[in-house]
Every structure is written in C-alpha cells, then in structure tokens.
HTML snippet that shows the backbone in 3Dmol.js (N, CA, C, O; Angstrom):
<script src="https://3Dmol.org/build/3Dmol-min.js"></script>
<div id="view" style="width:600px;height:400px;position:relative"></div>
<script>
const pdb = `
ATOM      1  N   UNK A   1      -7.640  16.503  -6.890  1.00  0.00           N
ATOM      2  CA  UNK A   1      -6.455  17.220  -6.475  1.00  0.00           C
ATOM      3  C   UNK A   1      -5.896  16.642  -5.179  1.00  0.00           C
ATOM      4  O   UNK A   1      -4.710  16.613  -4.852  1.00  0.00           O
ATOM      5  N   UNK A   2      -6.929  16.196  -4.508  1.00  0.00           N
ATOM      6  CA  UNK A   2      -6.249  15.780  -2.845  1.00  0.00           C
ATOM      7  C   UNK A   2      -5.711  14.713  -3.403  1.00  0.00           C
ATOM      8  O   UNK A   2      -4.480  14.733  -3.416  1.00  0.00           O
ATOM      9  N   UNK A   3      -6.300  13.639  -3.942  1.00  0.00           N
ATOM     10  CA  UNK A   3      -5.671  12.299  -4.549  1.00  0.00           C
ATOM     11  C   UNK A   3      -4.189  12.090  -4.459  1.00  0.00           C
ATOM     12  O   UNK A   3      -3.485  11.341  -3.782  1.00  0.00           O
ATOM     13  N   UNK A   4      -3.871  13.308  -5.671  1.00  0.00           N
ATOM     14  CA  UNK A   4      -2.845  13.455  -6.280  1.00  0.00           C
ATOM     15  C   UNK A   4      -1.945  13.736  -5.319  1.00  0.00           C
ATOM     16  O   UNK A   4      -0.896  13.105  -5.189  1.00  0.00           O
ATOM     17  N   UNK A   5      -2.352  14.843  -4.477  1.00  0.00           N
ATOM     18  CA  UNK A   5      -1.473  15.085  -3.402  1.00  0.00           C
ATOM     19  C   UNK A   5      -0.964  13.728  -2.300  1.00  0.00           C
ATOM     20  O   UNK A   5       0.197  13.361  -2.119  1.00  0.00           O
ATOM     21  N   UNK A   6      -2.122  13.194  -1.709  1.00  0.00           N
ATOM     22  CA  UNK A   6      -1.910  11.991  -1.694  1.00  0.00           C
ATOM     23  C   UNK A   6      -1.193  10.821  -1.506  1.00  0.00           C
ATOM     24  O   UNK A   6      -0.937  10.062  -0.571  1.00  0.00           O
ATOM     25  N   UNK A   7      -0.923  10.923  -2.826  1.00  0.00           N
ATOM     26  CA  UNK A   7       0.036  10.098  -3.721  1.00  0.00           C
ATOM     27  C   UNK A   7       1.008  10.359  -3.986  1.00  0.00           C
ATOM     28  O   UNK A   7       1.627   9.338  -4.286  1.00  0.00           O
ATOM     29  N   UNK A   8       1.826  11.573  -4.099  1.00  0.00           N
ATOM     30  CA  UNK A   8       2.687  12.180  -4.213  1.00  0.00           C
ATOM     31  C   UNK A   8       3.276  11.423  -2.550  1.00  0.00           C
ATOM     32  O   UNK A   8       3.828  10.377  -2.207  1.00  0.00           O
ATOM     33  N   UNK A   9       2.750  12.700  -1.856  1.00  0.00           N
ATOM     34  CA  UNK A   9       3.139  12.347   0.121  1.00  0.00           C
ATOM     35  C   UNK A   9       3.463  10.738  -0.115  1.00  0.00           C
ATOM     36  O   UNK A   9       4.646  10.446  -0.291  1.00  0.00           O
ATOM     37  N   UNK A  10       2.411   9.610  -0.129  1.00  0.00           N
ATOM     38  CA  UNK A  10       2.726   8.504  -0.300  1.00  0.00           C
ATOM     39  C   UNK A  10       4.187   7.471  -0.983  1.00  0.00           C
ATOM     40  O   UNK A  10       4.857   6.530  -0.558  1.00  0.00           O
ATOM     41  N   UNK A  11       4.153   8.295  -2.231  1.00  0.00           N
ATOM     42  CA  UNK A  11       5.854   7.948  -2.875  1.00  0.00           C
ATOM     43  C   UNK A  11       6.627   8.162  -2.211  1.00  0.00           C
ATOM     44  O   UNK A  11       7.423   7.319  -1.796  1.00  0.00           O
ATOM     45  N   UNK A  12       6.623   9.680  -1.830  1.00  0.00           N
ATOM     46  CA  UNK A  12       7.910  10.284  -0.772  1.00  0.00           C
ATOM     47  C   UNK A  12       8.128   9.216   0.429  1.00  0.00           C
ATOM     48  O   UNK A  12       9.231   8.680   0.545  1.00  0.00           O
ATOM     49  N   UNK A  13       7.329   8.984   1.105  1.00  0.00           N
ATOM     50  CA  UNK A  13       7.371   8.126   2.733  1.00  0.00           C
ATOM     51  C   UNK A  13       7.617   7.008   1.936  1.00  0.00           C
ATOM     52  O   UNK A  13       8.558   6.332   2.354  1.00  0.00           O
ATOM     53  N   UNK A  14       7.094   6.605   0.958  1.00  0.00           N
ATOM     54  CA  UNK A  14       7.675   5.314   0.701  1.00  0.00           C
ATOM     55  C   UNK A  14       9.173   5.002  -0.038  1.00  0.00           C
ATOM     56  O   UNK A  14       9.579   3.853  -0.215  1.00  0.00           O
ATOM     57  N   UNK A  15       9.793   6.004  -0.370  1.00  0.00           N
ATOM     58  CA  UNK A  15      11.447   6.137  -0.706  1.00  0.00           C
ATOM     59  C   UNK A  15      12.163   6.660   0.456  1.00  0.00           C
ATOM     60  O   UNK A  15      13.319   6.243   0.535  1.00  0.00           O
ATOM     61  N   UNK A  16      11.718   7.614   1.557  1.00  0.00           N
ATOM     62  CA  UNK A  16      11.964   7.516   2.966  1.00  0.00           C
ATOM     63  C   UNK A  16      12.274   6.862   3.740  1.00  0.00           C
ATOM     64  O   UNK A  16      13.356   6.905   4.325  1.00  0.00           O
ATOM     65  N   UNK A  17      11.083   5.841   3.983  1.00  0.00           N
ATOM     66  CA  UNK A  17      10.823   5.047   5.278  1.00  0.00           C
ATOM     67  C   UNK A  17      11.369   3.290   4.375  1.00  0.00           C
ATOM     68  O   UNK A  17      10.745   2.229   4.371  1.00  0.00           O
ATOM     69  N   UNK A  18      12.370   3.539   3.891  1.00  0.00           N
ATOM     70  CA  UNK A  18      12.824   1.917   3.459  1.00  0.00           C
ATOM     71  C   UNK A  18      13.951   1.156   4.629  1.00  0.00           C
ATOM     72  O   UNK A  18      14.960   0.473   4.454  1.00  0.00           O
ATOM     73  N   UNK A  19      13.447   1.499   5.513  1.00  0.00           N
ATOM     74  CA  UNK A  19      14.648   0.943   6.560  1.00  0.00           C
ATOM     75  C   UNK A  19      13.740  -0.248   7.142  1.00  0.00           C
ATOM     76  O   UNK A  19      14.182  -1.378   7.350  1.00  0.00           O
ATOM     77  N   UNK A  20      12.726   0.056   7.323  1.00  0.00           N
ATOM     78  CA  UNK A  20      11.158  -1.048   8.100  1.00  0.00           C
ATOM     79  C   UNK A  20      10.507  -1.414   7.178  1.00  0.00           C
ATOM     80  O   UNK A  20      10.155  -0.465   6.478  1.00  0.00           O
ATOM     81  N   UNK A  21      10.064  -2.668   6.728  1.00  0.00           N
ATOM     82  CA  UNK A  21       9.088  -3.366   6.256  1.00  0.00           C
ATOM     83  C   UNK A  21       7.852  -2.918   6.574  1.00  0.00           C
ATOM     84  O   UNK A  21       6.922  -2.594   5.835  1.00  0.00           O
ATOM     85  N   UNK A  22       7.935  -2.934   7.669  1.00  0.00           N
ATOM     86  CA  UNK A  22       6.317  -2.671   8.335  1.00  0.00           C
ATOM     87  C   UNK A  22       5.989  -0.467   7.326  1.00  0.00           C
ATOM     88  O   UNK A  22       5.088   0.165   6.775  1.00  0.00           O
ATOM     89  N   UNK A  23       6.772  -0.373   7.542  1.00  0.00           N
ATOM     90  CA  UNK A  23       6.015   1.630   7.279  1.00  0.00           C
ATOM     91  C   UNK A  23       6.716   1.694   5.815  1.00  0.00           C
ATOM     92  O   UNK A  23       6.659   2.820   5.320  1.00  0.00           O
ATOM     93  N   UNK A  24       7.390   0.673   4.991  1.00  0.00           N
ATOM     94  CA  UNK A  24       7.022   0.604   3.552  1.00  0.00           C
ATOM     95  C   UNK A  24       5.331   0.149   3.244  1.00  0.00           C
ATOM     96  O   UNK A  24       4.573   0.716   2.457  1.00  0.00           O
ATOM     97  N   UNK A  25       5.044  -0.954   4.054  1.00  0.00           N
ATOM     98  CA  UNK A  25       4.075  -1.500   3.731  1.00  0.00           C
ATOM     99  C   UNK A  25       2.448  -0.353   4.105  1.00  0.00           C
ATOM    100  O   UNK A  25       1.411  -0.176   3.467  1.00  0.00           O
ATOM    101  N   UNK A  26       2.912   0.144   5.304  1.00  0.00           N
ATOM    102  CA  UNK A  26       1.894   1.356   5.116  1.00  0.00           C
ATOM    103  C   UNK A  26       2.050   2.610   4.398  1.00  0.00           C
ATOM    104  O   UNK A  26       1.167   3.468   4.418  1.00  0.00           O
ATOM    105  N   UNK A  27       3.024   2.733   3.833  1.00  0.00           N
ATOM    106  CA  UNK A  27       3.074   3.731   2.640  1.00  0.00           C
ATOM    107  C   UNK A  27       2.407   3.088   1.386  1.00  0.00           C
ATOM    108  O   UNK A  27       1.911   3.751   0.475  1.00  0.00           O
ATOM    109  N   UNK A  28       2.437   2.057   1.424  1.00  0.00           N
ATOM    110  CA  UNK A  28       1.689   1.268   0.040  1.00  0.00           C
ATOM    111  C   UNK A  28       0.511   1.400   0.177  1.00  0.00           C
ATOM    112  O   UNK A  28      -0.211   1.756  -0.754  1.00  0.00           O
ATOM    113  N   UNK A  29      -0.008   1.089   1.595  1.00  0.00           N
ATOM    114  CA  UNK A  29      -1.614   1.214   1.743  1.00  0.00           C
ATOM    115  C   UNK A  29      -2.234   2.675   1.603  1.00  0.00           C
ATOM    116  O   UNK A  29      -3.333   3.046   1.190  1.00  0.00           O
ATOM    117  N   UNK A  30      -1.070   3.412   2.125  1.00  0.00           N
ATOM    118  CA  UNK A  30      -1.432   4.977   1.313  1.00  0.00           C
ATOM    119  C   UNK A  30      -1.720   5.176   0.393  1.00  0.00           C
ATOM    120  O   UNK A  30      -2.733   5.787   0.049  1.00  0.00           O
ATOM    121  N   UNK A  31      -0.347   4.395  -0.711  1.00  0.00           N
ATOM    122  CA  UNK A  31      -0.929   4.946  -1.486  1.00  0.00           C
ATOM    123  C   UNK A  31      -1.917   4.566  -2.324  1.00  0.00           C
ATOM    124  O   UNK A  31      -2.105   5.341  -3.261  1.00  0.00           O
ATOM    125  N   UNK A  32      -2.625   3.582  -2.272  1.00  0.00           N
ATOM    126  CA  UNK A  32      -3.425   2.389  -2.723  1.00  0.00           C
ATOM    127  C   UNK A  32      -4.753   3.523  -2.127  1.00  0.00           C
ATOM    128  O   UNK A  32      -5.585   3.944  -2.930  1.00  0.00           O
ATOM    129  N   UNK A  33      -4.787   3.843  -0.931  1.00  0.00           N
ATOM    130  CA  UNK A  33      -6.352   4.491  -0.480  1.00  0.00           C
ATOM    131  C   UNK A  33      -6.239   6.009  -1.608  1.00  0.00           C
ATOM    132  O   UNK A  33      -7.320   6.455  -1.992  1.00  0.00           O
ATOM    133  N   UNK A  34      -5.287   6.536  -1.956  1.00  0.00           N
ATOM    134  CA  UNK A  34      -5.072   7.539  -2.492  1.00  0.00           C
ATOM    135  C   UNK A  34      -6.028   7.450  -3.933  1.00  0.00           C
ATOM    136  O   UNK A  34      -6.923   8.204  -4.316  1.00  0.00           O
ATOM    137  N   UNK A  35      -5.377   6.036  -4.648  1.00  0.00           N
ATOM    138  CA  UNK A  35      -5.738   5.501  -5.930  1.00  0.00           C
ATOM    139  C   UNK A  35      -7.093   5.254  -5.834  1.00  0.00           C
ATOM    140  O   UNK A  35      -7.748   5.190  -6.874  1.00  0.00           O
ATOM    141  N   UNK A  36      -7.652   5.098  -4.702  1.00  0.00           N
ATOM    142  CA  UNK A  36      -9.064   4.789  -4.668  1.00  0.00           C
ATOM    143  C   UNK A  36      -9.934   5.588  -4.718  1.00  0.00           C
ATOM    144  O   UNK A  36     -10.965   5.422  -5.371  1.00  0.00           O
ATOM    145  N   UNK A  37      -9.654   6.649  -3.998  1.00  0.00           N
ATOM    146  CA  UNK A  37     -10.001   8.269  -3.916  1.00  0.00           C
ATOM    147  C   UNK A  37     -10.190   8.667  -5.137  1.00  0.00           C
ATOM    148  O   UNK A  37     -11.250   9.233  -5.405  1.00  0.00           O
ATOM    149  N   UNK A  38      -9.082   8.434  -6.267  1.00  0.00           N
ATOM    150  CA  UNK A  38      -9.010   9.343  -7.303  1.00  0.00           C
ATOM    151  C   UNK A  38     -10.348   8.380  -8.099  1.00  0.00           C
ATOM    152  O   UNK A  38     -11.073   8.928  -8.929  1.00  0.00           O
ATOM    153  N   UNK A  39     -10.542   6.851  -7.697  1.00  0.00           N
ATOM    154  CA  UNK A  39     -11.114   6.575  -8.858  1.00  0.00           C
ATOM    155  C   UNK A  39     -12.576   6.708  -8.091  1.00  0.00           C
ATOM    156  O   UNK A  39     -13.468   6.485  -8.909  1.00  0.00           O
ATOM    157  N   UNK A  40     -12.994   6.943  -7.036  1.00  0.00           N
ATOM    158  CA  UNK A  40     -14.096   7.030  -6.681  1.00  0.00           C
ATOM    159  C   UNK A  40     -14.681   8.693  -7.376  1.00  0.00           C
ATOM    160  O   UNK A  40     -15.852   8.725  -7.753  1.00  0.00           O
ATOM    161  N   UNK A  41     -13.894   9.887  -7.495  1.00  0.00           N
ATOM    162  CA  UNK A  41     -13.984  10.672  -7.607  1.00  0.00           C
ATOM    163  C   UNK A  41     -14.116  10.319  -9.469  1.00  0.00           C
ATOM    164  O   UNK A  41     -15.068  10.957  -9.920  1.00  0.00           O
ATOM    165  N   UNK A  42     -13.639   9.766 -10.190  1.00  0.00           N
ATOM    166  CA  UNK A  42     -14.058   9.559 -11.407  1.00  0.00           C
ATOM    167  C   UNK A  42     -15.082   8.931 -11.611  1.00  0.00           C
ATOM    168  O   UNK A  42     -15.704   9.195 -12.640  1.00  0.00           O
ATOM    169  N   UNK A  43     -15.534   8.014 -10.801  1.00  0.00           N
ATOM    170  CA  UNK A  43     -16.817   7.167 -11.193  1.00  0.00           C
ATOM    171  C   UNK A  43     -18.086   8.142 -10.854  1.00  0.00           C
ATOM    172  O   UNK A  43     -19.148   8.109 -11.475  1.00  0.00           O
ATOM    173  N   UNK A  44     -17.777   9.060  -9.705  1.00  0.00           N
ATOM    174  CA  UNK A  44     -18.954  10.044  -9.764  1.00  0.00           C
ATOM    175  C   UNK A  44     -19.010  11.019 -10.568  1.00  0.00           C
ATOM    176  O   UNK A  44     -20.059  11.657 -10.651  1.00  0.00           O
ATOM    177  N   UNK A  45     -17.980  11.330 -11.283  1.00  0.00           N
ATOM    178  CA  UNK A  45     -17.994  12.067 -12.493  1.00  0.00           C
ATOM    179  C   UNK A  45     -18.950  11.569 -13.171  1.00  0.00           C
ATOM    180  O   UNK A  45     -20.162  11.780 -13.110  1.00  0.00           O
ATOM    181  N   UNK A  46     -18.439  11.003 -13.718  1.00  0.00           N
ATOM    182  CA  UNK A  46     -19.156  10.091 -15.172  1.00  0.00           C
ATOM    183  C   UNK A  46     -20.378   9.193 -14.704  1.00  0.00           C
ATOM    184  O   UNK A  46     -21.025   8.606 -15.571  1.00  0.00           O
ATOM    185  N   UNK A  47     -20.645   9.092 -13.661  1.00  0.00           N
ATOM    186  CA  UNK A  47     -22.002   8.666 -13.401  1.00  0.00           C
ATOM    187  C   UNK A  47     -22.242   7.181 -13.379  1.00  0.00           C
ATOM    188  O   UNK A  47     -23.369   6.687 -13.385  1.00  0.00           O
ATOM    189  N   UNK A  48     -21.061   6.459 -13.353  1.00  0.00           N
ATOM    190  CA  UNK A  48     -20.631   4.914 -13.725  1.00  0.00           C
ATOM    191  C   UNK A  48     -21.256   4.133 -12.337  1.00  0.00           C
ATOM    192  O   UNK A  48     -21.792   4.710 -11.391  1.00  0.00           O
ATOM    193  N   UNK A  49     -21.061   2.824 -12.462  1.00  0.00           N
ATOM    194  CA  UNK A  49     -21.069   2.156 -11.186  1.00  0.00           C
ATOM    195  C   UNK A  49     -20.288   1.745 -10.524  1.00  0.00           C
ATOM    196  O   UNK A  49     -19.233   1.498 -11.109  1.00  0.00           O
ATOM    197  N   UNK A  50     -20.325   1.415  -8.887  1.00  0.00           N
ATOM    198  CA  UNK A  50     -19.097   1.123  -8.199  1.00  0.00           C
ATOM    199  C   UNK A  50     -18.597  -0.400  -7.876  1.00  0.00           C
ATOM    200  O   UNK A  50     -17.925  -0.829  -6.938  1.00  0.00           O
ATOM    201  N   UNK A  51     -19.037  -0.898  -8.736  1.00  0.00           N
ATOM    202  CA  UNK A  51     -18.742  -2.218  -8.886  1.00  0.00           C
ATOM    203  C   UNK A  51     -16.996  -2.322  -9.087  1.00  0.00           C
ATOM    204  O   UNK A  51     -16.286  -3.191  -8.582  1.00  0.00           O
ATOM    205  N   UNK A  52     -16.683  -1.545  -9.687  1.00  0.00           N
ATOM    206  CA  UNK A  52     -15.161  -1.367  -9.856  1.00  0.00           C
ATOM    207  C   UNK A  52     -14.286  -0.814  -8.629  1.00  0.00           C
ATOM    208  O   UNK A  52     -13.075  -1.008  -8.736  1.00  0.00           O
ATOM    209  N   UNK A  53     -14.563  -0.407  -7.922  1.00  0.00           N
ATOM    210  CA  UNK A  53     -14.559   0.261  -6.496  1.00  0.00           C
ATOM    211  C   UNK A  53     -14.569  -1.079  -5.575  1.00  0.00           C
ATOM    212  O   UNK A  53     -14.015  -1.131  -4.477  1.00  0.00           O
ATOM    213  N   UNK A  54     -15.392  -2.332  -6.274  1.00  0.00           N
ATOM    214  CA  UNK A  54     -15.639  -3.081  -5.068  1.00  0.00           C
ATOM    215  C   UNK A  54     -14.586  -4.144  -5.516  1.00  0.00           C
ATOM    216  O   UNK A  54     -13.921  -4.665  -4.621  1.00  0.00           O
ATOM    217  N   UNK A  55     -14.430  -4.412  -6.442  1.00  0.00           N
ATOM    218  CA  UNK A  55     -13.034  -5.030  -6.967  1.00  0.00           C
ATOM    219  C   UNK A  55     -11.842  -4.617  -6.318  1.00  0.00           C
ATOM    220  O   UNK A  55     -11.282  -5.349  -5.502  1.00  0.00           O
ATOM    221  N   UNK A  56     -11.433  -3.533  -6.614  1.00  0.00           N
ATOM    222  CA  UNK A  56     -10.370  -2.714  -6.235  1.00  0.00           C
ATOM    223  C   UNK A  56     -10.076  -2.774  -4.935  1.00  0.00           C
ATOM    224  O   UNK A  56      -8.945  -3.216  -4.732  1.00  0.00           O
ATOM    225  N   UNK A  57     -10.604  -2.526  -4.105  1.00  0.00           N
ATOM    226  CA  UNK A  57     -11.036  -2.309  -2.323  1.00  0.00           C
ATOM    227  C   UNK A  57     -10.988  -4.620  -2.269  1.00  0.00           C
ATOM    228  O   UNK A  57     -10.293  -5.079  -1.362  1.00  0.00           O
ATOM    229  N   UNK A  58     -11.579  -5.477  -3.044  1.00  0.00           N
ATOM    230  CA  UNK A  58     -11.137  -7.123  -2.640  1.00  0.00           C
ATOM    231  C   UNK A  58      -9.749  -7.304  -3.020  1.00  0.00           C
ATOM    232  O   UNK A  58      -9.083  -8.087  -2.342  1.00  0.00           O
ATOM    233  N   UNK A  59      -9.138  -6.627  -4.124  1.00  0.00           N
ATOM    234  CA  UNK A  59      -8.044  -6.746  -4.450  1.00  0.00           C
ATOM    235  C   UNK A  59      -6.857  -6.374  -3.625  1.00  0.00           C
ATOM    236  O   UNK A  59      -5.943  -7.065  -3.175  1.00  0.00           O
ATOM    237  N   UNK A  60      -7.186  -4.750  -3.525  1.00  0.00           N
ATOM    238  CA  UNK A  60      -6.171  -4.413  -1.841  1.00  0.00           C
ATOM    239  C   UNK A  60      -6.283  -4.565  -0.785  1.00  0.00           C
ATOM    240  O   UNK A  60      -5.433  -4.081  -0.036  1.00  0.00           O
ATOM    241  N   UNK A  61      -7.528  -5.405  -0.185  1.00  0.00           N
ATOM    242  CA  UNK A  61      -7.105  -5.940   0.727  1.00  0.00           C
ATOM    243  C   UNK A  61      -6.536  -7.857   0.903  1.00  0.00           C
ATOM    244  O   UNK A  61      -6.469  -8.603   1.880  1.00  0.00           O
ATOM    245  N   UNK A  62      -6.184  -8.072  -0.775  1.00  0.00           N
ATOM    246  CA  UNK A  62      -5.778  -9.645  -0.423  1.00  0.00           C
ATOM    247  C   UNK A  62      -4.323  -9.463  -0.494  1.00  0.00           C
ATOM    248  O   UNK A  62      -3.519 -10.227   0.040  1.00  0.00           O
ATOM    249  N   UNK A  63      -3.956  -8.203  -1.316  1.00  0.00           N
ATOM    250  CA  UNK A  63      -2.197  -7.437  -1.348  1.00  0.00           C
ATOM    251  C   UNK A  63      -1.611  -7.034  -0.118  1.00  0.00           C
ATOM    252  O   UNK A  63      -0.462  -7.356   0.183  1.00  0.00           O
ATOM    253  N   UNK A  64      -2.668  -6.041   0.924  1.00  0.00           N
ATOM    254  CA  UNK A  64      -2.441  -6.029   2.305  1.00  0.00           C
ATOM    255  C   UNK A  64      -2.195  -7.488   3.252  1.00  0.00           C
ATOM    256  O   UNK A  64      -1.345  -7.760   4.100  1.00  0.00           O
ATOM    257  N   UNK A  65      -2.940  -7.995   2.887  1.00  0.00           N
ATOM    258  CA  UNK A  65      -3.184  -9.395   3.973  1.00  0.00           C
ATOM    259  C   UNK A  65      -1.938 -10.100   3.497  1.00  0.00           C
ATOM    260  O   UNK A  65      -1.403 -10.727   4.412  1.00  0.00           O
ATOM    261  N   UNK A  66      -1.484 -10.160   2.645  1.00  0.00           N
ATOM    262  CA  UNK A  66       0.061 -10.910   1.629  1.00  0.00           C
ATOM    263  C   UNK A  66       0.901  -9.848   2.525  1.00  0.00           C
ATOM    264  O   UNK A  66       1.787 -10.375   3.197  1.00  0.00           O
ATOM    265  N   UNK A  67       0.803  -8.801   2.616  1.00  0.00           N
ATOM    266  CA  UNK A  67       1.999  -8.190   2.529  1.00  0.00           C
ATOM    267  C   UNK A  67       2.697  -8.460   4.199  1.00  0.00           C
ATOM    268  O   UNK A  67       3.817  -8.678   4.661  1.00  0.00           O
ATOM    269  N   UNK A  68       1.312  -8.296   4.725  1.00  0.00           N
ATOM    270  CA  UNK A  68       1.046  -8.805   6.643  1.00  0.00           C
ATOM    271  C   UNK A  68       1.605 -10.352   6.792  1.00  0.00           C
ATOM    272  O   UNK A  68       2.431 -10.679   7.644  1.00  0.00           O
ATOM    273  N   UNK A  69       1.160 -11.036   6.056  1.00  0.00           N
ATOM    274  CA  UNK A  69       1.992 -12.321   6.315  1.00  0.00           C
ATOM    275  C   UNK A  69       3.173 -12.377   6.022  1.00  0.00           C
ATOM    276  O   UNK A  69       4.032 -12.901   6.730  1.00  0.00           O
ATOM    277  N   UNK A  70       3.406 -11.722   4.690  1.00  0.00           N
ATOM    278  CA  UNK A  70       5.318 -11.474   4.572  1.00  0.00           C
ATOM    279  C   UNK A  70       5.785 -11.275   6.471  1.00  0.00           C
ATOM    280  O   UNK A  70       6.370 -12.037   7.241  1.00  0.00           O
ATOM    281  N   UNK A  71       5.249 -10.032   6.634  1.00  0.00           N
ATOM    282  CA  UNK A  71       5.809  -9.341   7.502  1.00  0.00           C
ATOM    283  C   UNK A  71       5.982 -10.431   8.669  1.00  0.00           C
ATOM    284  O   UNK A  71       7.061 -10.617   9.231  1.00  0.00           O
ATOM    285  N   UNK A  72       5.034 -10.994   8.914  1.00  0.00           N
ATOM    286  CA  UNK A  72       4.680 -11.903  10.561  1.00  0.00           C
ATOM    287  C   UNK A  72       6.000 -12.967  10.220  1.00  0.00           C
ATOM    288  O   UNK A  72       6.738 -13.175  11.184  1.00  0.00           O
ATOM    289  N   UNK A  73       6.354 -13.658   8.919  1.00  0.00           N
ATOM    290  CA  UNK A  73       7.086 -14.902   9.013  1.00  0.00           C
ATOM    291  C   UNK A  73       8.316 -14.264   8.825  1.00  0.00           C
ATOM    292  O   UNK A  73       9.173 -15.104   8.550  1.00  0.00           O
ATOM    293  N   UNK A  74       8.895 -12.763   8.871  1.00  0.00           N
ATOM    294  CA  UNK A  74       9.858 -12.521   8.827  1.00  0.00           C
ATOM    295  C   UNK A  74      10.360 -12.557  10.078  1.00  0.00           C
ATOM    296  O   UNK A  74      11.163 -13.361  10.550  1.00  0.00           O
ATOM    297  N   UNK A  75       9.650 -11.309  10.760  1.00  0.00           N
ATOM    298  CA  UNK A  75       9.808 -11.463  12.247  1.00  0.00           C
ATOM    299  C   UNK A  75      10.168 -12.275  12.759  1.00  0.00           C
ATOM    300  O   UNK A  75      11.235 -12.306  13.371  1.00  0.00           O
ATOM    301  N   UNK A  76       8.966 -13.625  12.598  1.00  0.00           N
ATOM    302  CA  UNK A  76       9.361 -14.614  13.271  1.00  0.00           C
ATOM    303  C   UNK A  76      10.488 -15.713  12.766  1.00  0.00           C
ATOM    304  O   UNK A  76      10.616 -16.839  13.246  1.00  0.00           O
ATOM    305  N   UNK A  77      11.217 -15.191  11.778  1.00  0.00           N
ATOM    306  CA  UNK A  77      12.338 -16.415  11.803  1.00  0.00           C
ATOM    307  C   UNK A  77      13.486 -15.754  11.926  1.00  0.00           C
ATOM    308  O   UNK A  77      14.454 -16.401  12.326  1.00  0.00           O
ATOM    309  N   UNK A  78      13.691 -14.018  11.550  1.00  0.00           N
ATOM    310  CA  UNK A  78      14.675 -13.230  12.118  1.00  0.00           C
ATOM    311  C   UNK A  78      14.532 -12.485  13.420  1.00  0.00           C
ATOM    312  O   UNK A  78      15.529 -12.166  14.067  1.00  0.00           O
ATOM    313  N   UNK A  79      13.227 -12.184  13.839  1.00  0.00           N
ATOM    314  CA  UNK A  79      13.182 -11.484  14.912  1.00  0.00           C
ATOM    315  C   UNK A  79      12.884  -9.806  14.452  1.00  0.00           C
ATOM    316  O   UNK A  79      12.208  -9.031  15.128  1.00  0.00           O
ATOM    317  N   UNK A  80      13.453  -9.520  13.350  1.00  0.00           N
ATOM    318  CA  UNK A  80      12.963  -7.844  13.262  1.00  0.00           C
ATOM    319  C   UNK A  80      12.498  -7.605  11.665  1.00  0.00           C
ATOM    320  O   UNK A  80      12.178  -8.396  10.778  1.00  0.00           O
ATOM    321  N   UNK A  81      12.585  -6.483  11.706  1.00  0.00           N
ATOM    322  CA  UNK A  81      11.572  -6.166  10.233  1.00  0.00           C
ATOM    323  C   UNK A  81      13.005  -5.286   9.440  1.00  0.00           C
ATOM    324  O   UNK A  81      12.836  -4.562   8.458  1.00  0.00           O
ATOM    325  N   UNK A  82      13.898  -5.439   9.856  1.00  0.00           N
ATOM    326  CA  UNK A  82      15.247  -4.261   8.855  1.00  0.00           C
ATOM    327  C   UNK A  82      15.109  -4.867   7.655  1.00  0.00           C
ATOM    328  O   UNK A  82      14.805  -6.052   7.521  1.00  0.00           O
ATOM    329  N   UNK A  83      15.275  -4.260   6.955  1.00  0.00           N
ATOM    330  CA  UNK A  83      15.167  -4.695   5.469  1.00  0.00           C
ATOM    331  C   UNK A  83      16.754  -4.681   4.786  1.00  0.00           C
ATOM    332  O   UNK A  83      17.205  -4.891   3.661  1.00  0.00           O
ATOM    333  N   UNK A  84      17.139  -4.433   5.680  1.00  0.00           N
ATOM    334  CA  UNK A  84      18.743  -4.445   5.062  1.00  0.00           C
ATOM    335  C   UNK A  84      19.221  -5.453   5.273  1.00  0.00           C
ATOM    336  O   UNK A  84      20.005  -5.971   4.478  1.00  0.00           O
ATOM    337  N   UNK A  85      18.735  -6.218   6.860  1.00  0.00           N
ATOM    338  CA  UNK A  85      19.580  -7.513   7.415  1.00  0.00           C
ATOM    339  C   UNK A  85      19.267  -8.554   6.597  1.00  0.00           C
ATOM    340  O   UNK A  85      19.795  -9.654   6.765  1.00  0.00           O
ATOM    341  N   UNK A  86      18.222  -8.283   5.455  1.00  0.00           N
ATOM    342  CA  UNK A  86      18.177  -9.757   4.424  1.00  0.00           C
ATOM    343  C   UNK A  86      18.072  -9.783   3.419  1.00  0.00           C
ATOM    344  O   UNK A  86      17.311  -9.185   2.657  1.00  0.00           O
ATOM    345  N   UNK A  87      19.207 -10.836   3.196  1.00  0.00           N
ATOM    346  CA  UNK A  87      19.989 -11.235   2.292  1.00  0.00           C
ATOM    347  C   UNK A  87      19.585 -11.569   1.105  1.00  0.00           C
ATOM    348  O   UNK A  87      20.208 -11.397   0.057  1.00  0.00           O
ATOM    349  N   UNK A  88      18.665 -11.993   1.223  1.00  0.00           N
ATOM    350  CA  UNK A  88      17.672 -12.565  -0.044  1.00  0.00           C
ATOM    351  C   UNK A  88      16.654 -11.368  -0.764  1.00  0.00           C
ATOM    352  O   UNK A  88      16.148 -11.571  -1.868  1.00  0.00           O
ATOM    353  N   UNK A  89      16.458 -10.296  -0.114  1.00  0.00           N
ATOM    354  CA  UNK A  89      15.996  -9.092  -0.821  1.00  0.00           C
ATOM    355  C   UNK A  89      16.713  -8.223  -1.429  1.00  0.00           C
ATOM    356  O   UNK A  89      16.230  -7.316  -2.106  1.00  0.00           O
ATOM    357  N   UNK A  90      18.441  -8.488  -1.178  1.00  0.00           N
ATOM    358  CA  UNK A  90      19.047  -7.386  -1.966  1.00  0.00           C
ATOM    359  C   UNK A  90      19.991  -8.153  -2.768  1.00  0.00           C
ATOM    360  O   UNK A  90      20.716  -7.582  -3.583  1.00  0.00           O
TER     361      UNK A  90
END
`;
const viewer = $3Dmol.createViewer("view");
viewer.addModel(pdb, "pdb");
viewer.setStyle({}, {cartoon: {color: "spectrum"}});
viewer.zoomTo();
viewer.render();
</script>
C-alpha cells in the first residue's frame, strides 16, 4: 500500500516539477525506490530470492548515473538545467 502511494506522489512531482531537469530526475528516482519497495514486499511474500532485487537496484543505479551525466554536460554547455531553453528536447 505505501508503494503504491509512493508512486502515485512520485508521478504527480514528476508532471509538476518539469521546469528542472535536475527534480524530474529525482522524481524518477522516487519513483524507481517506490518500484523496489513494492517488489521487495512481493519477494517476501512468496518466499523467492533477492537476486532480482540485486539486478534491479545495478540497473537503477546505471539509469541514475546516465541520467547525472545528461545533467552535468548540459549545464556545462548551457549553463542551467531549464528544460524549456532546449531546443533539441522539444
């Protein structure tokens, strides 16, 4: 149930906060820890292993680390993170 909630909060801030790169990108990581929650809470259900957990958790953090370098070479060749001032995203 918290998951869900979560995730929900997470969508919202992330159709919100589209003015900054940077607090889209931590709404993603929201909601990504959210998704993790829900599946950690299923694997102890069912009694499974967390090997899938450990995938998941290498996977979002090589999507985070991508998303951080987006961010750094934007900055640095425009100077700010607006997502409106470029041209090539809309």
């Amino acid at each position: 149930m918290y998951s869900l909630i979560m995730f929900i909060c997470g969508l919202i801030s992330l159709c919100l906060k589209f003015k900054h790169l940077l607090m889209m990108l931590l709404s993603l990581e929201f909601i990504i820890l959210s998704i993790y929650l829900s599946l950690y809470f299923m694997l102890i259900m069912y009694n499974y292993e967390f090997y899938m957990l450990m995938i998941f958790l290498s996977m979002s953090v090589c999507e985070s680390v991508l998303g951080l370098s987006i961010l750094v070479y934007l900055i640095r060749t425009s100077g700010n993170d607006y997502l409106k001032t470029f041209n090539m995203l809309w």
